[in-house]
SEBA-30897 format. One record per residue: x, y, z of N, C-alpha, C in turn; residue in three letters. Coordinates in Angstrom, 2 decimals. Last residue first. Example, Ala and Ser with C-alpha at 12.3 -4.5 7.8 and 13.67 -1.06 7.14 Angstrom:
REM residues 2
[rec [12.85, -2.25, 7.08], [13.67, -1.06, 7.14], [12.90, 0.03, 7.87], "SER"]
[rec [13.19, -5.69, 7.80], [12.30, -4.50, 7.80], [13.20, -3.30, 7.80], "ALA"]
//
This chain:
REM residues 151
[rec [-11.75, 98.25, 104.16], [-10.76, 98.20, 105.12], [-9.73, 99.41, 104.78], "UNK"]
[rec [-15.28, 99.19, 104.04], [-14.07, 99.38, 103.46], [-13.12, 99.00, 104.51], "UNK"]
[rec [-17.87, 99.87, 105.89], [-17.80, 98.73, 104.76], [-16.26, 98.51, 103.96], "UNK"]
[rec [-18.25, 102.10, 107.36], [-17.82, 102.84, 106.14], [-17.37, 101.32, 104.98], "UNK"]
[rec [-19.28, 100.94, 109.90], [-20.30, 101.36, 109.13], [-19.48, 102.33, 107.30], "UNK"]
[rec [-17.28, 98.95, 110.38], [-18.54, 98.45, 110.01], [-19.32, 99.33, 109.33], "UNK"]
[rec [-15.05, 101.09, 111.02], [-14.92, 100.16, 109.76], [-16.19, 99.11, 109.58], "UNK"]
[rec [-16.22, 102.17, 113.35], [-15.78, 102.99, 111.82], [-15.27, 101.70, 110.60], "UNK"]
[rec [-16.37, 100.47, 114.95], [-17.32, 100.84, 114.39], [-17.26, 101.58, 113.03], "UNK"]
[rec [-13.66, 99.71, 115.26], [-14.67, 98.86, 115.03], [-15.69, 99.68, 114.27], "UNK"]
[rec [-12.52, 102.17, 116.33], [-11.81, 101.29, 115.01], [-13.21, 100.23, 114.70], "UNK"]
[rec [-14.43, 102.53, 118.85], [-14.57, 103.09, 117.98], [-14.14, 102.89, 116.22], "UNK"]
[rec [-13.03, 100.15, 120.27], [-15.01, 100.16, 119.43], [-14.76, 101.14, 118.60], "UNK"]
[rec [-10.00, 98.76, 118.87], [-11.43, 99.29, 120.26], [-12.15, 99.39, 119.54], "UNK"]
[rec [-8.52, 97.76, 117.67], [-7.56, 97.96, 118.87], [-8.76, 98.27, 119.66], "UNK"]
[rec [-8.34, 95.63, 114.57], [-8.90, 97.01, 115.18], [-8.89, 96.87, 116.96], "UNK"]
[rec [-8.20, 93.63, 113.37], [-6.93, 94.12, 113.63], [-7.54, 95.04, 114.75], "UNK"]
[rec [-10.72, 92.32, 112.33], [-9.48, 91.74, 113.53], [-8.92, 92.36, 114.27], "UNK"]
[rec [-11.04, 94.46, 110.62], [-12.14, 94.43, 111.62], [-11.15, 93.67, 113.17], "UNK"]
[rec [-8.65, 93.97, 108.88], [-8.99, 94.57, 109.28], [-10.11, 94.83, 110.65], "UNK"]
[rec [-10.27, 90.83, 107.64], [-8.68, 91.54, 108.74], [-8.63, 92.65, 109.36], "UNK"]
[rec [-11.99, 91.72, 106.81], [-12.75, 90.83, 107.87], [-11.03, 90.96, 108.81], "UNK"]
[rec [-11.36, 93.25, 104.42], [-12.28, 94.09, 105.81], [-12.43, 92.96, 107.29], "UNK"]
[rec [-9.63, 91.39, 103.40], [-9.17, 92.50, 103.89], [-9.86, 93.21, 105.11], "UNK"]
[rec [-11.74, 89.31, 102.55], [-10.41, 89.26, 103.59], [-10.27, 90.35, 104.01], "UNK"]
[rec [-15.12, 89.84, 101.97], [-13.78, 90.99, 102.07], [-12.55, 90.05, 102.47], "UNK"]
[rec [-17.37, 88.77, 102.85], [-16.65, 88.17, 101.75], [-14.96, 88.59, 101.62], "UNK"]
[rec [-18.41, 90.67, 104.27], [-18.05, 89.74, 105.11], [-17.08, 88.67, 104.33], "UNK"]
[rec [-20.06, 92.03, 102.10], [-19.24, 92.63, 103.25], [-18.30, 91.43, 103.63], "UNK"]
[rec [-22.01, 89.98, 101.90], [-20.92, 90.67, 100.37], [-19.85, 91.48, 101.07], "UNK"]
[rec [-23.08, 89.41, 104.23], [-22.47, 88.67, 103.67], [-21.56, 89.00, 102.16], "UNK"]
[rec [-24.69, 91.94, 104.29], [-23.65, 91.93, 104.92], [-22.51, 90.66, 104.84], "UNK"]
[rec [-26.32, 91.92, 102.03], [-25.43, 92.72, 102.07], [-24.24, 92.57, 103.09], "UNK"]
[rec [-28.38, 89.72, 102.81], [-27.14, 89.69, 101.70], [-26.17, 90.63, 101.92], "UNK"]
[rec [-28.84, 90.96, 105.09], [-28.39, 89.47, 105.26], [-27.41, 89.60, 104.24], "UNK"]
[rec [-30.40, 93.37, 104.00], [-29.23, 93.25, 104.71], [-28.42, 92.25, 105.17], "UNK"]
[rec [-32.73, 91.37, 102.21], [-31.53, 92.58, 101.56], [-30.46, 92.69, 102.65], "UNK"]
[rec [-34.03, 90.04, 104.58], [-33.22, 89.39, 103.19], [-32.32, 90.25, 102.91], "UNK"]
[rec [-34.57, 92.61, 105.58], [-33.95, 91.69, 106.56], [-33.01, 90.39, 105.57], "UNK"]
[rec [-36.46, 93.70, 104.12], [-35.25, 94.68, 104.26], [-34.00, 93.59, 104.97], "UNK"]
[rec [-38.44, 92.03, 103.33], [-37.55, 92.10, 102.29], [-36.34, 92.64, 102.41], "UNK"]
[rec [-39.23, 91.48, 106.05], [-38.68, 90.39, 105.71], [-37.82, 90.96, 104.68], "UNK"]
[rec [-40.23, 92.88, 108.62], [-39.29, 93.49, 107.93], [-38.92, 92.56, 107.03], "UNK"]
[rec [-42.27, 91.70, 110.46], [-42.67, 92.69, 109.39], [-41.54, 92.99, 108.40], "UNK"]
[rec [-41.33, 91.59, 112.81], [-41.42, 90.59, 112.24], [-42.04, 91.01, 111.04], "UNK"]
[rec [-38.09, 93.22, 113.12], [-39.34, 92.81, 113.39], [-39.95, 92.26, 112.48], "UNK"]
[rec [-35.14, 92.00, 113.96], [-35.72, 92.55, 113.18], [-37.18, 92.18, 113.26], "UNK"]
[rec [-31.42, 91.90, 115.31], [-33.06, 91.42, 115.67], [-33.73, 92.34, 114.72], "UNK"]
[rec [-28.47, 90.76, 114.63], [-29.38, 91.46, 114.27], [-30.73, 91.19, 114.64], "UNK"]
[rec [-24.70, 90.43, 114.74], [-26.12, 89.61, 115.13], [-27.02, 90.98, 114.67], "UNK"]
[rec [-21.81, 89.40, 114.14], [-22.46, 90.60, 113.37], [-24.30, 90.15, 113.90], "UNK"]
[rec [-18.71, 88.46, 115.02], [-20.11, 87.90, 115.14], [-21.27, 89.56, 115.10], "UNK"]
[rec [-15.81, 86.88, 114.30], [-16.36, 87.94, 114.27], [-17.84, 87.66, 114.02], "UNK"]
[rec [-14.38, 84.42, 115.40], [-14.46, 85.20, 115.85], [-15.08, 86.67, 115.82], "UNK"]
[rec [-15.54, 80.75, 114.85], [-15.76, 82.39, 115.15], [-15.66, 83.46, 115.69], "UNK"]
[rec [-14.02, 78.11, 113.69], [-14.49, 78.75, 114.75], [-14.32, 80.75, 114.25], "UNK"]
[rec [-13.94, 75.92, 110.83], [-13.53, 77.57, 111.49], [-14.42, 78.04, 112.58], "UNK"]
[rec [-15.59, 74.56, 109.22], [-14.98, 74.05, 110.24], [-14.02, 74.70, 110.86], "UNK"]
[rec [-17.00, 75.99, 106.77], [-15.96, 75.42, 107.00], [-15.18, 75.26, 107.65], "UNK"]
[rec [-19.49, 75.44, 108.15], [-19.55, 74.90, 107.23], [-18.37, 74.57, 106.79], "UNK"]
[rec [-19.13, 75.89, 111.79], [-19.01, 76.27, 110.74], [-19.58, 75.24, 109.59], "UNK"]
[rec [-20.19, 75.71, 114.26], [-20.87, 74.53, 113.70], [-20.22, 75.08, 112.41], "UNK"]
[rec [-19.21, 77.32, 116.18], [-20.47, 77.56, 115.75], [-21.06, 76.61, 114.43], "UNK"]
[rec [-16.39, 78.04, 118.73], [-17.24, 77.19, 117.62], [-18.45, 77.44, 117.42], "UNK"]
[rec [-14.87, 81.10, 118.96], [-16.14, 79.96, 119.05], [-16.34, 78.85, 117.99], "UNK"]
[rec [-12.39, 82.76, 119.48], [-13.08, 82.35, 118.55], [-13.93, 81.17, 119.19], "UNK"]
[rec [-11.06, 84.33, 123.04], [-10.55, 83.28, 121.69], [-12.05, 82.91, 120.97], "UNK"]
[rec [-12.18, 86.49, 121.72], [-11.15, 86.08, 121.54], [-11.26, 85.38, 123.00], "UNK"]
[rec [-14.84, 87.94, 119.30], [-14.03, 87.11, 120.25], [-12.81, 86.89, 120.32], "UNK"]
[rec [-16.39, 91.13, 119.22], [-15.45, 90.45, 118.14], [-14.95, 89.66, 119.37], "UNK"]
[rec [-19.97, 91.85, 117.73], [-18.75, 91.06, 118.81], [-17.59, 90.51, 118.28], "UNK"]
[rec [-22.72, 94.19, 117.25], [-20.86, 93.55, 116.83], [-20.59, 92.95, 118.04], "UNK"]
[rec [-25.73, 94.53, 116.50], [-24.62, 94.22, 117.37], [-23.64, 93.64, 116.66], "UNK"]
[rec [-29.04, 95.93, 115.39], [-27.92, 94.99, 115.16], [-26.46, 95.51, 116.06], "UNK"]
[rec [-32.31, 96.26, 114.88], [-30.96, 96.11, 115.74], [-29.76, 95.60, 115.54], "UNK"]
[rec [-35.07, 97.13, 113.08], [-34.36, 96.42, 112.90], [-33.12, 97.01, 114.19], "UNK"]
[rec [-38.45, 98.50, 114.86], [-36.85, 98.83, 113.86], [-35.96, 97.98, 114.34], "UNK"]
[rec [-40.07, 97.47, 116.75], [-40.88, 98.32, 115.90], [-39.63, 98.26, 114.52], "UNK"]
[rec [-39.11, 94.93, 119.03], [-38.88, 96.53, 119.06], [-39.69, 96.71, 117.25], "UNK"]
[rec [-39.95, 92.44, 120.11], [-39.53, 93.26, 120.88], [-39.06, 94.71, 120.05], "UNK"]
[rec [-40.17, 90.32, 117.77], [-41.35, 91.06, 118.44], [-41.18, 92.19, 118.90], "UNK"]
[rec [-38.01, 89.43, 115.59], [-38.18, 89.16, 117.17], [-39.50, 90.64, 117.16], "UNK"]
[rec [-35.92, 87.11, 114.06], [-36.96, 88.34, 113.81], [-38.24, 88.01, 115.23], "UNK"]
[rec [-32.73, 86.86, 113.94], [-33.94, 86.54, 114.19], [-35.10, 87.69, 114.08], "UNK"]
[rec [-29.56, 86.14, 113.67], [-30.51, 86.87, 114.09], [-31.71, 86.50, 114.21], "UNK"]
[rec [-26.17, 86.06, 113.29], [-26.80, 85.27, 113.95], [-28.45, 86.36, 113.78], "UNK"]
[rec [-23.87, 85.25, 111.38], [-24.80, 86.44, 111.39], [-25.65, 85.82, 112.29], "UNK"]
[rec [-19.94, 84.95, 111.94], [-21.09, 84.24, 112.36], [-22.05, 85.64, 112.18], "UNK"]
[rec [-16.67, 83.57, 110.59], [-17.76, 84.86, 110.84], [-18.98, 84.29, 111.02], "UNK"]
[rec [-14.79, 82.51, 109.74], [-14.62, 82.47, 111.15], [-15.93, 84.12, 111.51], "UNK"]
[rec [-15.07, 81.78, 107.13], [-14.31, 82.89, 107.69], [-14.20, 83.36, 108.80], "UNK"]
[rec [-18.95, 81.25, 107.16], [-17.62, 80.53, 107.44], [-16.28, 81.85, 107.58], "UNK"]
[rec [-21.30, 81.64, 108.85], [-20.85, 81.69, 107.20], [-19.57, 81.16, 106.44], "UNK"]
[rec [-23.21, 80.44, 111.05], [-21.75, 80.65, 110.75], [-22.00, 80.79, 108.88], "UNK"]
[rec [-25.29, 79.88, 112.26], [-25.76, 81.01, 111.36], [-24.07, 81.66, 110.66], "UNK"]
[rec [-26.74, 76.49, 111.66], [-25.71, 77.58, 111.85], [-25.89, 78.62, 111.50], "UNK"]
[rec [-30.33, 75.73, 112.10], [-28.80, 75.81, 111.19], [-27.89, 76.61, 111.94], "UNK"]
[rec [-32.32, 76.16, 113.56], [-32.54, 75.64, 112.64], [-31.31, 75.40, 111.37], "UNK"]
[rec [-31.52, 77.23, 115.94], [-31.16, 76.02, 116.10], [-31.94, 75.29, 114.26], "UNK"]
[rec [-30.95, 80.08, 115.54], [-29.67, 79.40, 115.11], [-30.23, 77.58, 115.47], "UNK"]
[rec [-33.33, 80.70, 115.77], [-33.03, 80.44, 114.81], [-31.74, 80.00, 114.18], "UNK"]
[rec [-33.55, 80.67, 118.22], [-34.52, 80.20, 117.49], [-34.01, 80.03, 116.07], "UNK"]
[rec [-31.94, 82.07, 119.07], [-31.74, 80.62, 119.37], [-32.49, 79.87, 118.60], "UNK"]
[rec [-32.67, 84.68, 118.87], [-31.68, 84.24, 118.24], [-31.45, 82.61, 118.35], "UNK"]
[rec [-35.18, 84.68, 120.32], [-35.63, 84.60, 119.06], [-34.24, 84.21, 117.78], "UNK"]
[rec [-34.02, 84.34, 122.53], [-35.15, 83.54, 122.34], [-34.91, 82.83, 120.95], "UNK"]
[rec [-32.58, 86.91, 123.09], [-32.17, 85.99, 122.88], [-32.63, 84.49, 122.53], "UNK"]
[rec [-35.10, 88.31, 123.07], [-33.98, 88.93, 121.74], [-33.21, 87.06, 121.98], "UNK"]
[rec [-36.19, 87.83, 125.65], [-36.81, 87.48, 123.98], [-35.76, 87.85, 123.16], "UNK"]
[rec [-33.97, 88.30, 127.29], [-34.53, 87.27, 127.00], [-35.69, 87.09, 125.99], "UNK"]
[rec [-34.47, 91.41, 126.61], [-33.04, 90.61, 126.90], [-33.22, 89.32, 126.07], "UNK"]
[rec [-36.87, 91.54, 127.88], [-36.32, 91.62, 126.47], [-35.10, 91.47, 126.15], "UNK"]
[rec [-36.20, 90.88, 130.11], [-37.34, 90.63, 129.62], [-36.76, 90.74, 128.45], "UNK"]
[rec [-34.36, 93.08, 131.69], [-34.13, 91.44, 131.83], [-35.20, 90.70, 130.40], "UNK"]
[rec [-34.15, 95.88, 130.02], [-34.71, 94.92, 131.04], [-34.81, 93.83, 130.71], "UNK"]
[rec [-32.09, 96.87, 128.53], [-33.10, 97.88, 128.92], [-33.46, 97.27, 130.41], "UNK"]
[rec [-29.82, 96.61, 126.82], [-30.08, 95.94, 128.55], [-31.12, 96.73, 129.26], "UNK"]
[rec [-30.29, 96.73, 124.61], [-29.45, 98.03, 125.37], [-29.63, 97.41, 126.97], "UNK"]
[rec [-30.76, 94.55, 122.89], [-32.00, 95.04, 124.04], [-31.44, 96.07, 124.51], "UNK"]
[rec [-28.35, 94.16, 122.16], [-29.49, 94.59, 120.91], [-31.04, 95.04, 121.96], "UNK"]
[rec [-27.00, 92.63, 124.24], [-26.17, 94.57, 123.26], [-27.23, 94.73, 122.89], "UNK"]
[rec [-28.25, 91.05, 124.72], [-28.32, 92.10, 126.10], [-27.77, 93.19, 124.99], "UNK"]
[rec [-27.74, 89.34, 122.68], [-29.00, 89.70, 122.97], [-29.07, 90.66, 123.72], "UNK"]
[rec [-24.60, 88.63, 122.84], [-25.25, 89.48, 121.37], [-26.87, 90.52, 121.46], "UNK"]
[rec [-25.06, 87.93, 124.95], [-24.13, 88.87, 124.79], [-25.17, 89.39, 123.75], "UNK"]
[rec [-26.26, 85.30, 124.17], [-26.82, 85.70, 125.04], [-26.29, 87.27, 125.27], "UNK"]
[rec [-24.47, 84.44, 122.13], [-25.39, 84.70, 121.52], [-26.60, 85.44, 123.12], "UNK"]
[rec [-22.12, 83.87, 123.57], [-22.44, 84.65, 122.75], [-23.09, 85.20, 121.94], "UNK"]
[rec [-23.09, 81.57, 125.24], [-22.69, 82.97, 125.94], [-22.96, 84.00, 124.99], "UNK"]
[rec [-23.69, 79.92, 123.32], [-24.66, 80.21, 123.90], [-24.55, 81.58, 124.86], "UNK"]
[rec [-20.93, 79.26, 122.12], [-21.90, 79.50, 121.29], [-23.15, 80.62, 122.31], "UNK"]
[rec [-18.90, 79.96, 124.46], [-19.12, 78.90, 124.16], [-20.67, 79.85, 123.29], "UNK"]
[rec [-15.96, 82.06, 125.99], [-17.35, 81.82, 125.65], [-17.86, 80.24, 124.96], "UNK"]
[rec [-13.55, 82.41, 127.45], [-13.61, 80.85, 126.86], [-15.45, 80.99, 126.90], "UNK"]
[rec [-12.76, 85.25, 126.88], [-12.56, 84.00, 127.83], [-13.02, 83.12, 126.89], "UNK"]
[rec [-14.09, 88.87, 125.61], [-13.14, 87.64, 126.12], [-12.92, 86.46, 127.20], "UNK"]
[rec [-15.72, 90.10, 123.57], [-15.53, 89.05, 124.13], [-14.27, 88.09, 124.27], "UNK"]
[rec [-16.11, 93.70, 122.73], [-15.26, 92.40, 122.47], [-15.45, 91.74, 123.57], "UNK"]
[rec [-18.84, 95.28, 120.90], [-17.60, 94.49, 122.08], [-17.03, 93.79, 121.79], "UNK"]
[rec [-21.78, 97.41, 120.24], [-20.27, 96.93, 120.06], [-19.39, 96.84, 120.92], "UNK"]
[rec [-23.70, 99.00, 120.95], [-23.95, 97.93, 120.15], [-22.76, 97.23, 119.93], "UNK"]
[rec [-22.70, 101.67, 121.58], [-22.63, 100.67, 123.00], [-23.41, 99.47, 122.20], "UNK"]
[rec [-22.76, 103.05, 118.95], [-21.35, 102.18, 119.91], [-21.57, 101.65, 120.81], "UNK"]
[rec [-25.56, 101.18, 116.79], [-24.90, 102.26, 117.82], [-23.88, 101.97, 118.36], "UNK"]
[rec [-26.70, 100.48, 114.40], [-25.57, 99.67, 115.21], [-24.92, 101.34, 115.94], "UNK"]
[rec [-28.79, 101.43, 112.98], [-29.11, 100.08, 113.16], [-27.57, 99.72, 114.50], "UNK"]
[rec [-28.07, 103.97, 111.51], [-29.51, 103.71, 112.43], [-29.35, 102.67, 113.03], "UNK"]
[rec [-25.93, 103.08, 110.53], [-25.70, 103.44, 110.93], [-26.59, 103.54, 111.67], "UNK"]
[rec [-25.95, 100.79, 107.77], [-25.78, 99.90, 109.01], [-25.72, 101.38, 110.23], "UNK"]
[rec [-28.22, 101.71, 104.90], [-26.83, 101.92, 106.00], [-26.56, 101.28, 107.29], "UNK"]
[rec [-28.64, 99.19, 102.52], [-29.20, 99.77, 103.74], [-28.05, 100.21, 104.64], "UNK"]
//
């Protein structure tokens, strides 16, 4: 599935200070609502809590998918954050997070929402792309290396 419908440039930032799990997943929610209105803001972020409290959504590599399948829009959303300094997020392997790939999807979308989960975890497998993604100086370096999957 192309990540290009799904992750516009104002879908993409960098976080900086001393976030803590919950900032960043509240971030993650205002990028995927476009900050339309307070309201959906707060369901996007609802529905991410919702589901990070049933596990981590850390993968490890200091990479986190956080998402949920949320009410608020008709087509799948998805947001970039890259931190600094890195979060804790309960890794598996005890690596804080700095690159955080979130996604809201309606509640209808399950097989496309499985399929891009995987996919972006075969992505995310990369060293190279997950260095790369590091390395990158602004949104636009960002975005061009999320949606062309290659470092």
């Amino acid at each position: 599935m192309p990540l290009s419908p799904l992750l516009g440039p104002d879908r993409i930032a960098f976080l900086a200070g001393s976030p803590d799990r919950d900032r960043v997943l509240d971030e993650a929610a205002r990028l995927l609502a476009g900050d339309a209105d307070g309201d959906r803001t707060a369901l996007v972020a609802e529905c991410l809590r919702q589901r990070e409290r049933l596990g981590s959504t850390a993968i490890g590599h200091g990479v986190a998918i956080p998402h949920g399948r949320c009410a608020a829009y008709g087509e799948a959303r998805a947001a970039f954050l890259k931190l600094d300094p890195p979060v804790d997020f309960d890794a598996g392997d005890g690596e804080p997070v700095d690159l955080v790939f979130a996604m809201a999807v309606p509640e209808h979308f399950t097989q496309q929402h499985l399929q891009l989960l995987s996919e972006l975890a075969e992505r995310f497998a990369d060293a190279g792309w997950r260095e790369a993604l590091r390395a990158a100086p602004d949104v636009a370096t960002l975005r061009a290396l999320l949606l062309d999957g290659a470092a």
